[in-house]
TORLOVO-850431 format. One record per atom (N, C-alpha, C): x, y, z. Coordinates in steps of 0.2 Angstrom, whole numbers, plus 2048, in hexadecimal, padded with zeros to 3 digits. Layout:
BEGIN
XYZ...
end
This chain:
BEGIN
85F97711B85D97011885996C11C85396911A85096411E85395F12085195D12785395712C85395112584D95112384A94A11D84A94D11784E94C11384F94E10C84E94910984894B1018479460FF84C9430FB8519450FA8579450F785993C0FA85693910285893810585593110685093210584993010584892910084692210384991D0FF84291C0FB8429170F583E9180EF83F9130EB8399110EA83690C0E783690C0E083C9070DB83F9070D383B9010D18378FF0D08338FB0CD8348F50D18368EF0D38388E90D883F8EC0DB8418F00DB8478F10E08458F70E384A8F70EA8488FC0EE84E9010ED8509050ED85490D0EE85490E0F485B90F0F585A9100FD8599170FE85A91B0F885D9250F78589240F085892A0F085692F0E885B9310E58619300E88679340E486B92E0DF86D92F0DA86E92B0D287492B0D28799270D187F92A0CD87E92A0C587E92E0C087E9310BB88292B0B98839280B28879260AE88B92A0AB8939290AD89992E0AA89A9280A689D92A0A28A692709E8AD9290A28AF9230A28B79260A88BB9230A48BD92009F8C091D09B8C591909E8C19160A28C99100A78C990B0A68C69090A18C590309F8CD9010978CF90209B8D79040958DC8FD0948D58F80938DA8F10928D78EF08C8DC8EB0858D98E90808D38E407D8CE8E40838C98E00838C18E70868C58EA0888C08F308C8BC8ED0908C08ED0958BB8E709C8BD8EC0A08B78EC0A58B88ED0AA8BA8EA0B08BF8EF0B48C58EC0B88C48EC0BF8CA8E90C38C88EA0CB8C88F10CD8CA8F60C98CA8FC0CA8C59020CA8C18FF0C38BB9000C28B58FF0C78B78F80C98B18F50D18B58F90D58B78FB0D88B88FF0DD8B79070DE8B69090D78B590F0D58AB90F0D68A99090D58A090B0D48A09080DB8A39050E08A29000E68A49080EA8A890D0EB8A89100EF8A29160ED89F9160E68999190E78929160EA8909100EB88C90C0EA88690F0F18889140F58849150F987E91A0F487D91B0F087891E0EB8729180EB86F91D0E986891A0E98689130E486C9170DC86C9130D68739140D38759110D087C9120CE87B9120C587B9150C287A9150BA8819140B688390F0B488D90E0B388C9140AD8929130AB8949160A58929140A189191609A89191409489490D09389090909089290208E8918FF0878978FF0838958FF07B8908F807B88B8F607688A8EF07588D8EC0708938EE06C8938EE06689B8EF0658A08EC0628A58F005E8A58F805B89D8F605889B8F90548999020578998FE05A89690405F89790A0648A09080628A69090668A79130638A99180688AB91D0658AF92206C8B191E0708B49200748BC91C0788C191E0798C591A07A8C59170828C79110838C891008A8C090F08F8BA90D08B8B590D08D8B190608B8AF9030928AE8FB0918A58FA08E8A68F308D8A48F108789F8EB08B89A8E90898958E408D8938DE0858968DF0828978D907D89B8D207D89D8D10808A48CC0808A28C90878A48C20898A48BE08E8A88C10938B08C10908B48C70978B48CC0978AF8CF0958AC8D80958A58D409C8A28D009C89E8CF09F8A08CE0A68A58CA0A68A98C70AD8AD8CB0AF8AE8D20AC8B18D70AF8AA8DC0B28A58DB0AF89F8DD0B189B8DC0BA8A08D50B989F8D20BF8A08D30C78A78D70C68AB8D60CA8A68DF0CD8A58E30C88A08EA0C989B8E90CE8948E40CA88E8E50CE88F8E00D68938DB0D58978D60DD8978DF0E089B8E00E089F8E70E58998EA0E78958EC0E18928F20E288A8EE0E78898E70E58848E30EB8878E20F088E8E30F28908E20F888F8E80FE88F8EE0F988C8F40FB8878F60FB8818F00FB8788EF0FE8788F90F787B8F60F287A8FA0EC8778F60E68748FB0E286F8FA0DB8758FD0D68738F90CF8768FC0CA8758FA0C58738FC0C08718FE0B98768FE0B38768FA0AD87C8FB0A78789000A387D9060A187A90709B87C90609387A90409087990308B87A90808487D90608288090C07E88490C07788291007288490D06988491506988B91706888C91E06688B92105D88B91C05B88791E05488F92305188A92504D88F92C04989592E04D89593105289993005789E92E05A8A292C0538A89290548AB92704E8B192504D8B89250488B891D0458BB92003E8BF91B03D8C191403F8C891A0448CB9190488C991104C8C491404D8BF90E0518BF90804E8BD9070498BB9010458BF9000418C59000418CA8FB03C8C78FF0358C89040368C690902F8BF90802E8B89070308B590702E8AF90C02E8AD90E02C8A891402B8A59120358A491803789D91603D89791703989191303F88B91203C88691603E88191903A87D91F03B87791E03887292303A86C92203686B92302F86F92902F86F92C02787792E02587B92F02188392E01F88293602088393C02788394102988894102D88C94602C89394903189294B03689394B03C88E94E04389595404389995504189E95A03D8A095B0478A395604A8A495A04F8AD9560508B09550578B494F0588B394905C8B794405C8B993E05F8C093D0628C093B0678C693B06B8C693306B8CD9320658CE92C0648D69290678D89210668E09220698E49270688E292A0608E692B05E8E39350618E49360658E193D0658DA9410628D79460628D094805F8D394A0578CE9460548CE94604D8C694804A8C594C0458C094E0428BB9480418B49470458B19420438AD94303C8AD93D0398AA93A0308A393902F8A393902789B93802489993202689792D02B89592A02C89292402789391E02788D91A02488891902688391A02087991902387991002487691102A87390902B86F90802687090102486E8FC0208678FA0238628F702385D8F30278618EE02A8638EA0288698E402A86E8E803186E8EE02E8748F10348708F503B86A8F603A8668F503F8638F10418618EC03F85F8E50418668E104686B8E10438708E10478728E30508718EC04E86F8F005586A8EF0598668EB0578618EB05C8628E405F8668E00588688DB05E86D8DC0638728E00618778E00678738E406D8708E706D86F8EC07286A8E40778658E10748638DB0768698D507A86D8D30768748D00798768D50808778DA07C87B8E10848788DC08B8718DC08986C8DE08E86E8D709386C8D108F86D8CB0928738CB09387C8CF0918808CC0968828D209B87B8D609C87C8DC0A28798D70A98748D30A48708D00A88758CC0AC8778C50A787E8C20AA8828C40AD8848CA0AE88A8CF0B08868D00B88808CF0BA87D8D10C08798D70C087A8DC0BD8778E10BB86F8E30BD86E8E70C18658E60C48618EA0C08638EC0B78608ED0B48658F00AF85F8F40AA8638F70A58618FE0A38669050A086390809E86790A09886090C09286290B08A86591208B86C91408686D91C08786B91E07F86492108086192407A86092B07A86892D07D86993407E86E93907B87093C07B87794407987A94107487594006D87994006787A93A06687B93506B87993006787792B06387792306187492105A86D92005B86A92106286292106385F92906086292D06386293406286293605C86793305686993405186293204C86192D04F85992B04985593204B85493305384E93705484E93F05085394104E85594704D85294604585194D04284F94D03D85694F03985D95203D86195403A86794F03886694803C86A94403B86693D03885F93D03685D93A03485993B02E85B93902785793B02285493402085392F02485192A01F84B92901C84992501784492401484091E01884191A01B83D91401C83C91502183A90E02383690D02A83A90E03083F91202F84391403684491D03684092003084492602E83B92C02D83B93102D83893602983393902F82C93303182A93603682B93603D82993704382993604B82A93004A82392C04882292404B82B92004982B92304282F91F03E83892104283992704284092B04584092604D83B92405083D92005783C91B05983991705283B90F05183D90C05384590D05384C90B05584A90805C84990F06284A90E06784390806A83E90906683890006983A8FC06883D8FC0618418F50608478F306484B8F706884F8F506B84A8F20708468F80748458F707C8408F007983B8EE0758388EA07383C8E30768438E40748458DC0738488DD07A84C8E307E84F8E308384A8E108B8448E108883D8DE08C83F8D808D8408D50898418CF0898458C908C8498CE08D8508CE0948508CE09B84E8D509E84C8D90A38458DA0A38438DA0A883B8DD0AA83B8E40A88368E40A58348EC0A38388F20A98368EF0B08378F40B583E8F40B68438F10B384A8F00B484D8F30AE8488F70A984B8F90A284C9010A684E9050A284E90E0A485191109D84D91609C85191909485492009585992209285A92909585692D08D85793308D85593808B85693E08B85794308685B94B08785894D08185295108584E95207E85095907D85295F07F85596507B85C96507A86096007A86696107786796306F86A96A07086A96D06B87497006987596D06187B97206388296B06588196706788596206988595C06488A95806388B95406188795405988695905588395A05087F95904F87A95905687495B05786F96205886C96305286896805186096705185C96A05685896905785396D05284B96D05184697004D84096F04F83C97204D83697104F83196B05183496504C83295D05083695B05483B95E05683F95B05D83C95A06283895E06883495D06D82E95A06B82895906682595606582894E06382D94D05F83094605D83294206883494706C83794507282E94307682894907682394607882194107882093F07081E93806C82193207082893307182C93007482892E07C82A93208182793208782193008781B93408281692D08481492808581A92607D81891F07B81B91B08282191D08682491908A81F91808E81B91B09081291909580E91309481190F08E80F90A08C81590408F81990509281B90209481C90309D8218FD0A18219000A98288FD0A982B9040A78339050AA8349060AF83B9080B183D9080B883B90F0B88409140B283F91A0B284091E0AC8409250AB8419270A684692D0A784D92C0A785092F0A98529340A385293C0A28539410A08569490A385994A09F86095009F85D95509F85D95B0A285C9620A285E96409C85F96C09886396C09386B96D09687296C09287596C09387997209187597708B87897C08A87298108C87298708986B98D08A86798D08386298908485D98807C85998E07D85A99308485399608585399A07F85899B07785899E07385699B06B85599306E85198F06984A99006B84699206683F99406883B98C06883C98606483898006483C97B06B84197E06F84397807283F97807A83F97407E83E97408584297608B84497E08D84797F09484697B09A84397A09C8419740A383D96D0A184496909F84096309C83D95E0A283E95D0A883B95B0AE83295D0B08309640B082C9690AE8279650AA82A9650A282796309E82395C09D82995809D82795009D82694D0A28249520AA82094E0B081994C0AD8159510AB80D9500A880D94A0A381394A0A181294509A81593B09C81793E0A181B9360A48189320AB81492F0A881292A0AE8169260B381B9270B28209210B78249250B982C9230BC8309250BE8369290BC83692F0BD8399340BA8409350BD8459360BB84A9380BD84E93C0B88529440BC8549470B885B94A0B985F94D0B486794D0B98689530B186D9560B587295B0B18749610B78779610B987B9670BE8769690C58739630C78719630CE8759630D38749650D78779640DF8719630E48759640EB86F9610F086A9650F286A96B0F18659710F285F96E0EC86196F0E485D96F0DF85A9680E085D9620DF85C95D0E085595C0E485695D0E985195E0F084C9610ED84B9660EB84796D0EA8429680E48479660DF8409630D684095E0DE84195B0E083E9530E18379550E683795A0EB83295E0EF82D9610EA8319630E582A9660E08289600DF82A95A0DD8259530D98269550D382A95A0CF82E9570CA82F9530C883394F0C98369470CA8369450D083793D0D083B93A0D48429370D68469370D284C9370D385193B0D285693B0D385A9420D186293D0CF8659410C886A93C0C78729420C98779400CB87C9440CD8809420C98879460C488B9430C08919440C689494B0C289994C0C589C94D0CB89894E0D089894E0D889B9470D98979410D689A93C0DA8A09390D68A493E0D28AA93C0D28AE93D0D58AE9430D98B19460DF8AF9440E68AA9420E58A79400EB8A69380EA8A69330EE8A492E0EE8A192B0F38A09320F789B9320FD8979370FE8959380F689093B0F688893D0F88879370FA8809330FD88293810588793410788793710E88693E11188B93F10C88E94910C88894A10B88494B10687994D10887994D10F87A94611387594511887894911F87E94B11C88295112388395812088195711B88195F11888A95F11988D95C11689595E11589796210C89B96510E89D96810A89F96210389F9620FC89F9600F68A59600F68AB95C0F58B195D0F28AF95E0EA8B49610E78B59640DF8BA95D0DD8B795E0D58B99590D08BE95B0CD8C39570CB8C89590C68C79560BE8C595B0BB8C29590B38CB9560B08CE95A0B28D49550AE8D694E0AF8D294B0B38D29440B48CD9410B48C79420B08BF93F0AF8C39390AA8C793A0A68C693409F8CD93209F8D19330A68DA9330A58D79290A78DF9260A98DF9200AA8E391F0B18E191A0B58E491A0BB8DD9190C38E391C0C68DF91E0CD8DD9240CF8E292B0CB8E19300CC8DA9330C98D59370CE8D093B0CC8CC9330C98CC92E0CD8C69270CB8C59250D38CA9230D88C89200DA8CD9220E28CD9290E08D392C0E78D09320EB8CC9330E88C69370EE8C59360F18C79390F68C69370FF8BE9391018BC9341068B39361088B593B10C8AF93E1108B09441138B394411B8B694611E8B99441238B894F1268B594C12C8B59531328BC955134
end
């Protein structure tokens, strides 16, 4: 390994400086298990002992009741969902660290259960036929309700509210998750999306949604403080079936983002093996460096070799790491002495407590 890894290497995010290239990945850790889903002292201590990363990307942040499809995971809508937001970005500035909400409406993707028996809300009344891990345990997820205009009119406001109380929460920016089956995802797809209007049939129309959000999310935050994720060959997951306008519908996508000056354009390798889908993209980093003028960042099963390696190619410029820094909370450092990676315990990603959140020892010789 090189003395100077770009891995290592500080970096210029639109008015903020990066001290590293290395991301902490937005997880869901469900510790947010109180009846208001704020985030706790617990919480800030679990992002404050990662905060030696470049950028910190939190978890999933509903804007919405509505938008709710996981349990035990906090919410950016409500004043003390805010002020628990606080006690986060405090710690994680205390640690001369950056941090990013993201933003998040899991659409179809979610139960009943959730909404006081309410239908969840989707683009077109489509089953994603998969599960939901609700209080009550994993139950078969439902036909969804198609958004009304009113009911996306709505969404575009909550995600704009999200924005302004990320802002007030201290937040050094935001990122929209318009990614893995999601309710942004869900317009873009032709499988979950059959509408007839002005949000449904062609490209321009299937990604609507997402300018009208970032449009009003402008509004908030400085363009270079917005970042949108993307995962343009996910295939097979979340009742996501890709076709032959899926890659062309994600180009459209990326170039139009050249029309604006985001922080970054943070996008997923594939998650499964599409090499057998003949319309999807194997190396989506590859692909949309030609197509994306600004800051590229890209994450799904990196480590410190690979990491280094796209970043020297000039692939991208940032690299995002998920599961490493659960295990690690010194993961920044472990890079800079080449120490060995402690192993994750998946039985504790979504449990509740201290165990496998926030008991991971740094590395000690």
């Amino acid at each position: 390994m090189k003395t100077q890894q770009p891995l290592l290497e500080s970096y210029n995010l639109g008015n903020i400086t990066l001290k590293n290239r290395v991301v902490m990945a937005p997880m869901t850790r469900s510790r947010a298990n109180n009846p208001e889903n704020t985030a706790t002292d617990l919480i800030a201590q679990y992002y404050e002992q990662r905060a030696s990363a470049g950028l910190i990307i939190s978890e999933g942040t509903q804007v919405s009741t509505e938008a709710v499809g996981y349990i035990n995971t906090p919410g950016m809508y409500t004043e003390t969902q805010v002020e628990g937001w606080k006690k986060v970005t405090k710690a994680v500035h205390q640690k001369d660290g950056k941090i990013f909400a993201q933003l998040w409406h899991v659409g179809r993707m979610s139960h009943p259960d959730f909404h006081k028996g309410a239908l969840p809300l989707a683009p077109s009344a489509i089953n994603p036929n998969d599960k939901v891990f609700t209080p009550e345990g994993f139950k078969e997820t439902v036909t969804p309700k198609e958004m009304t205009l009113e009911d996306i009119k709505k969404a575009i406001s909550d995600f704009k509210q999200a924005a302004i109380n990320a802002k007030e929460a201290g937040f050094d920016g935001v990122e929209i998750h318009s990614s893995n089956g999601y309710l942004f995802h869900q317009f873009f797809n032709n499988c979950s999306n059959k509408r007839t209007d002005d949000y449904g049939g062609t490209i321009v129309n299937r990604t609507r949604f997402l300018f009208d959000v970032l449009d009003e999310i402008k509004q908030v935050f400085p363009e270079n403080n917005i970042g949108i994720r993307l995962n343009p060959s996910m295939h097979g997951m979340f009742g996501m079936q890709a076709d032959e306008e899926t890659i062309p519908t994600f180009d459209y996508i990326v170039e139009k983002l050249n029309d604006y000056n985001l922080a970054y354009l943070h996008l997923s390798e594939p998650f499964t093996d599409v090499s057998e889908v003949p319309f999807l993209v194997t190396e989506i980093a590859k692909h949309y460096r030609p197509l994306y003028n600004g800051t590229l960042m890209i994450n799904t099963n990196f480590n410190q070799e690979s990491g280094n390696e796209i970043l020297e190619e000039g692939d991208v410029d940032l690299v995002a790491f998920g599961k490493p820094f659960i295990s690690n909370p010194d993961l920044v450092e472990r890079f800079a002495t080449n120490a060995p990676i402690a192993e994750w315990d998946a039985n504790t990603f979504y449990s509740s407590g201290e165990k496998g959140y926030i008991d991971y020892p740094t590395y000690q010789k």
